[in-house]
Structure formats: C-alpha cells, structure tokens
N, C-alpha and C positions, 0 to 999 in steps of 0.2 A: 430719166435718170441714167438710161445709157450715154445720152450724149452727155453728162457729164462727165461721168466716164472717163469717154473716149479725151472729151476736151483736156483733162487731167492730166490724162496721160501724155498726149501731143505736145501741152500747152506747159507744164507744170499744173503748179497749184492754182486756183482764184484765188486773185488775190482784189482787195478791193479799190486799188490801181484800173486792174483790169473792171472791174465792173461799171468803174469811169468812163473807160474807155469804151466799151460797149453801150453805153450810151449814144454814140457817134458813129454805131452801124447799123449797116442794113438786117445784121442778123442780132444785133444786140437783144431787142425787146424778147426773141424766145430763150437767149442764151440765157438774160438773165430771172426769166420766169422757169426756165431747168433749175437754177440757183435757187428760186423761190422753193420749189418743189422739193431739194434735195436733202436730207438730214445730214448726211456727210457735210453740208457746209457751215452748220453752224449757225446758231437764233441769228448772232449779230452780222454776219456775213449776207445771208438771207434778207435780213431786214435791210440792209442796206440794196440790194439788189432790188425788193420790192420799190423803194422811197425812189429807185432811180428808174421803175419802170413808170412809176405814177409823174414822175418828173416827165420823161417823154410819153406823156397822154395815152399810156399803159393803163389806165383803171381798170377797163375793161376787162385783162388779164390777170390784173392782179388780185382780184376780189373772187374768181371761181376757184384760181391755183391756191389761194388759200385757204377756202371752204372745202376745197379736197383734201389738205392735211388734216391728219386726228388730230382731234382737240388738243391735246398735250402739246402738239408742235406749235399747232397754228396759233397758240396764247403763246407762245414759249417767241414766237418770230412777230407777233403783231405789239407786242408788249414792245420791245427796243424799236420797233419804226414806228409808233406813237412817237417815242422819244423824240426820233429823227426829223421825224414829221414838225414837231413841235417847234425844234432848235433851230430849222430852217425858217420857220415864220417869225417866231423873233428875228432871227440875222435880216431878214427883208426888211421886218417891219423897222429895224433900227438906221437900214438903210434909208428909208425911205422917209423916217422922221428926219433923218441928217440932210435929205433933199430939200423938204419945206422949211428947215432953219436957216437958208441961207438967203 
C-alpha cells in the first residue's frame, strides 16, 4: 500500500486509463496487484485492475492478493470482476460468432 502511495502522489490519481496501460509494463502485473490490495481505490477500480491482471496471465496473483483482503473487501471487489469477467466473454463470444457467420 506504500507504493501506492507514493504512485499517487508522483503520478496523480489511478485512473483506469492507467490500469490499461499497465498492462503493457514490465512493472504493471505488481502495480496493479498494489490496486488489487488497496481500499483507497475503490471495489470497481480494483476489480478492474484484478480482470487486467488475469488478462495478462496474472492468476496466479490475483487469487492470494485477494484471499488476503477481509471478507467485506474481497466480496465487495470479486462481486464487480465477476461482472467484468463476464462481459468480456460475451464481447468475445459475439466476436467470434460474427467470424463463423461469414
């Protein structure tokens, strides 16, 4: 949580632009597993930081970082990346029906 912090402060806010973008670095996968862990950021902020660590082959982090939050958070942050979770597999799957109709 320091280094969010610090990030905070240097960087401004997270914003979920940046969590995009942290996908695409070398130091993304802890930056946004900081996010996962921090309550300052917010269920939905969080949950999105999880979806995009699982997006880059993050499981592995993202499943202890959030057996370490209390209960209260970790349902409070796993409930909206279900969602995310979800909405992303339809948008694929509709992708991917649109491939075989052609």
């Amino acid at each position: 949580m320091v280094w969010l912090a610090l990030a905070i402060a240097a960087c401004g806010d997270v914003t979920h632009e940046r969590l995009d973008e942290w996908k695409q670095t070398e130091q993304g996968p802890s930056k946004l597993a900081e996010v996962i862990s921090s309550p300052q950021a917010g269920a939905a902020m969080r949950a999105h930081a999880a979806e995009n660590l699982l997006v880059i082959g993050g499981a592995a982090r993202v499943l202890p970082t959030l057996a370490a939050l209390p209960p209260a958070q970790r349902f409070g942050v796993i409930a909206p990346l279900v969602e995310r979770v979800w909405q992303r597999a339809r948008r694929r799957r509709r992708r991917c029906a649109g491939r075989g109709a052609s």
